[in-house]
C-alpha positions in Angstrom: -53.3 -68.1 119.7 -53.4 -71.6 120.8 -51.9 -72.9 124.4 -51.1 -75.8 122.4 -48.2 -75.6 119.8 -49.6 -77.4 116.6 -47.4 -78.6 114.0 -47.3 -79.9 110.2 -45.6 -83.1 110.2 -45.1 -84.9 106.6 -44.0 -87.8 108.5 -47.0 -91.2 108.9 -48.8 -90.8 112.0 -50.5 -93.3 114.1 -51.2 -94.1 118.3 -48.2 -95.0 119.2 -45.1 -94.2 117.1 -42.5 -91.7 117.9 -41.2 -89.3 115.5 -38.6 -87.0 115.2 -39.7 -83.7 114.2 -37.3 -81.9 111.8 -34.4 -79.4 113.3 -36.7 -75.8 112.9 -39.2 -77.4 114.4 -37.0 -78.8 117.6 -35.8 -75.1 117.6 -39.2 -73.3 117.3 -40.3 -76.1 120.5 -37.3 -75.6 122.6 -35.9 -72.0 121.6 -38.9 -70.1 121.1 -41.6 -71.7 123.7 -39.6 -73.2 126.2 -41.2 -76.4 126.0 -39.5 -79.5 127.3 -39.7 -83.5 126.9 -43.4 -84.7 128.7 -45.5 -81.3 127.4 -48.4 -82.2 124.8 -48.0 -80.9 120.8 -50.9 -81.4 118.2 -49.3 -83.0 114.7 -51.0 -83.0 111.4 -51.5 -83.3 107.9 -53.5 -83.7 105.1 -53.1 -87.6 105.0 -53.4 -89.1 108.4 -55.4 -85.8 110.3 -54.2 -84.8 113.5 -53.3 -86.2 116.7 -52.3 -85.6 119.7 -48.8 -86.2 120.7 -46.0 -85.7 123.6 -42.6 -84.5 123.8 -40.2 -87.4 124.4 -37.2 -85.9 123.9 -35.8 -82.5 123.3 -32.2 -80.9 122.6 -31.1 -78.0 120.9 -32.3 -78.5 117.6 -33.1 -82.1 117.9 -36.7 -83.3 119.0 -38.6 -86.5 119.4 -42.5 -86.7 119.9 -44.7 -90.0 120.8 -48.0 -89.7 118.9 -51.2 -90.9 120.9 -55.2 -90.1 120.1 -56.1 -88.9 117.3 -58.5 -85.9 117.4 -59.7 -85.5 113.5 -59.3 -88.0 111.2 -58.2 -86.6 107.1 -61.0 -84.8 105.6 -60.9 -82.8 102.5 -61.0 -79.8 102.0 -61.1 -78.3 98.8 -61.4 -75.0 97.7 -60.4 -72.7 94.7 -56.9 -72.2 93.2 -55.4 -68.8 93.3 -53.2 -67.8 90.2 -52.2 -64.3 90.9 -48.8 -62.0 89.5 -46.3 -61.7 92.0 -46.2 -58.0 93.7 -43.8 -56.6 96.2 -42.5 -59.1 98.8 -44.4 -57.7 102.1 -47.7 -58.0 99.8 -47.1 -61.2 98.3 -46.6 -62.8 101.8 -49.6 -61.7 103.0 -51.6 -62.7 99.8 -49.7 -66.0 101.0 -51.1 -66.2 104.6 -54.3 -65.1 104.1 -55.1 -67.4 100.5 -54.2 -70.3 103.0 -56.5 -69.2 106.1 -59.3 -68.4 103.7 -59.0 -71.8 102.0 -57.4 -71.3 98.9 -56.4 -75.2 97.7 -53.1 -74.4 96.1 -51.7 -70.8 95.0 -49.4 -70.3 91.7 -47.5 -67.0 90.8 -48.3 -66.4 86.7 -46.4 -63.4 85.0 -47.4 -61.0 83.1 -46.2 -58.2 80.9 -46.6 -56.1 83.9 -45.8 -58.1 86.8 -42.7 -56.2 88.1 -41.4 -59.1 90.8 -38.0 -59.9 89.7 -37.8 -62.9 91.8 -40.2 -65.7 93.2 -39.1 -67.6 96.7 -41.2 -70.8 96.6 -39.2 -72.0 99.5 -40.8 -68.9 101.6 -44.0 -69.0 100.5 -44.6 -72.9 101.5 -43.0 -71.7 104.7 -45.2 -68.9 104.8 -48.4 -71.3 104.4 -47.4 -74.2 106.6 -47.1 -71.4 109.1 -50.7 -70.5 108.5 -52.3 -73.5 108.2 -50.7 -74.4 111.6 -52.4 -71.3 113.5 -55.6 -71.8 111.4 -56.0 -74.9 111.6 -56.6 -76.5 108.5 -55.6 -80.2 108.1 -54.0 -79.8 104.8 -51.1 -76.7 103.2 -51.8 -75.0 99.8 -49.6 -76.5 97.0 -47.2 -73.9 96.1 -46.7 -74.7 92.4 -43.8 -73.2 90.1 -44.1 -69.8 88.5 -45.8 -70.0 84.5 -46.5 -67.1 82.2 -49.9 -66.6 81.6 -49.7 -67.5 77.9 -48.5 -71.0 78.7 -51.1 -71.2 81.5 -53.6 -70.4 78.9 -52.7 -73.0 76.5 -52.4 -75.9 79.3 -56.0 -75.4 81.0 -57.7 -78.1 82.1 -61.2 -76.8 80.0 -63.4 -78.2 82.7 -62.3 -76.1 85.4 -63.8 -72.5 85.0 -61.0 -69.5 85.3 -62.6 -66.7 86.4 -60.4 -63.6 85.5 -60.7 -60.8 87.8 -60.7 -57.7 85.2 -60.7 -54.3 87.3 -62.8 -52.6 84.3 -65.2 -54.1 81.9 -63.8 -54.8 78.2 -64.8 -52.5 75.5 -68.7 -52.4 74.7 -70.8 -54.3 77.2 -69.9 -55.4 80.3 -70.2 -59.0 80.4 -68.3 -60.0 83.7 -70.2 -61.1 86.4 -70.3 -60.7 90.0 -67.6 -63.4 91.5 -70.1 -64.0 94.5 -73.0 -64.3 92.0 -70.7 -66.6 89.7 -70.2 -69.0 93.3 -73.7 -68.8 94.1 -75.1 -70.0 90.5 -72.3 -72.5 89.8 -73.2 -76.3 91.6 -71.2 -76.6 94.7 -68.4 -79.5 93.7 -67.3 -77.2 91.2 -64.4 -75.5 92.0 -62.8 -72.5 89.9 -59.5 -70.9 89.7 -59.2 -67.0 90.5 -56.8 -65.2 88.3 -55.6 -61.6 89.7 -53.3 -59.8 87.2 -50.4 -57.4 88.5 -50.4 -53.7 89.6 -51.5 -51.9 86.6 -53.6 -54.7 85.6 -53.1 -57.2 82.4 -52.0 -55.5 79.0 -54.8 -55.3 76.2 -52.7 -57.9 74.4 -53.1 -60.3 77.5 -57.1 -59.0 77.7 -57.3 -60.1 74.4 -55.8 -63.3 75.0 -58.1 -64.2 77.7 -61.2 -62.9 75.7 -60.6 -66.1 73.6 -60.4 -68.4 76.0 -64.0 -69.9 76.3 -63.1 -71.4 79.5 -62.3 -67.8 81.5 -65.1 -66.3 83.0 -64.7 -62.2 83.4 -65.5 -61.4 87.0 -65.9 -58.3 89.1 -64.5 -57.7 92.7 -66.8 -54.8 93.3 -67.4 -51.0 92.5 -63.7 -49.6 93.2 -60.6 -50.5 91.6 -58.1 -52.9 94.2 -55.1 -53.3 94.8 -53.8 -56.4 93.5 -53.1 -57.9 97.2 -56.9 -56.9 98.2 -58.2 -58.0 94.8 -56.8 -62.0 95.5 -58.5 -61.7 99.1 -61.8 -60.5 98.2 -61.8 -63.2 95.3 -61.3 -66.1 97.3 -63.9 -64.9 100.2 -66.4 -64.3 97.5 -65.6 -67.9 95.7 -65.6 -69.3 99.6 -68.7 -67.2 100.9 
């Protein structure tokens, strides 16, 4: 936990201007850690870095900060996509959280034949990752991007950047999917993948089928066991992000 509360702000930050921070944020300040106008705040984001700033003013849910030194300047940070099929709403936030403290550059629910999520909060889930890239303290938030089924993902690719399915058992005949980590470790560094994690259950043959004749996807294994579909997007991304 840090002593000192550090915030994603949207707003341009530079030595010297004062901002007002929006009303959850005044709240979460003044209602939840009792601080008041003169105690220090670290702002950020993905443009400008982060800075250090000071509480000018502070009521209810209304809050003003001064910006002063800035202590990183922007940087970027990339990392891989993760595409996975929304799962039960406990799970999905936590596929959320963790995607954004392990680096995960932007996250994007796809459905399936099988996922069985009836309903995909966006809002939440940016909520969700702003709150984690506050605590871990990345400089920039995961794009949250609108649901797509995985047929019309397919067919909008981008060629050049690799998909690397995560398939829980090998197709029929030879296994041909590779190790994710191995897949990382051969591929040149600037290159970075997309994970796909199908739903509980895994993807239908029709779906395998579709994604054997995609030359773009790469089949990849998570390891010897079968996982859940929560644990399968987090050991992807730490094996893509070693």
């Amino acid at each position: 936990m840090q002593d000192q509360p550090r915030l994603h702000c949207t707003e341009p930050l530079a030595g010297g201007v004062t901002i007002a921070l929006d009303p959850a944020q005044a709240h979460y300040l003044g209602g939840v850690l009792r601080r008041s106008p003169g105690d220090a705040v670290t702002l950020f984001n993905e443009r400008d870095g982060e800075w250090d700033a000071t509480i000018a003013a502070l009521r209810k849910d209304r809050c003003q900060v001064t910006v002063g030194a800035q202590r990183r300047p922007p940087r970027s940070e990339p990392g891989p996509a993760l595409l996975f099929a929304p799962i039960k709403r406990d799970a999905t936030d936590l596929v959320v959280r963790m995607a954004t403290e392990l680096g995960a550059a932007s996250i994007r629910p796809v459905l399936t034949e099988r996922t069985n999520a009836a309903r995909v909060n966006l809002d939440r889930w940016r909520a969700i990752a702003t709150e984690a890239a506050e605590q871990c303290e990345r400089l920039s938030v995961p794009r949250i991007a609108e649901p797509v089924r995985l047929p019309d993902l397919l067919g909008s690719w981008d060629d050049a950047v690799p998909l690397l399915a995560a398939l829980e058992r090998a197709p029929e005949g030879e296994d041909t999917r590779r190790s994710a980590a191995g897949w990382r470790r051969d591929a040149p560094p600037a290159v970075q993948p997309a994970l796909l994690v199908g739903p509980e259950g895994g993807f239908s043959p029709a779906e395998r089928g579709l994604l054997a004749r995609c030359g773009f996807v790469v089949p990849v294994r998570l390891g010897p066991l079968v996982l859940r579909a929560e644990t399968a997007s987090l050991a992807g991304l730490s094996a893509l992000l070693g």
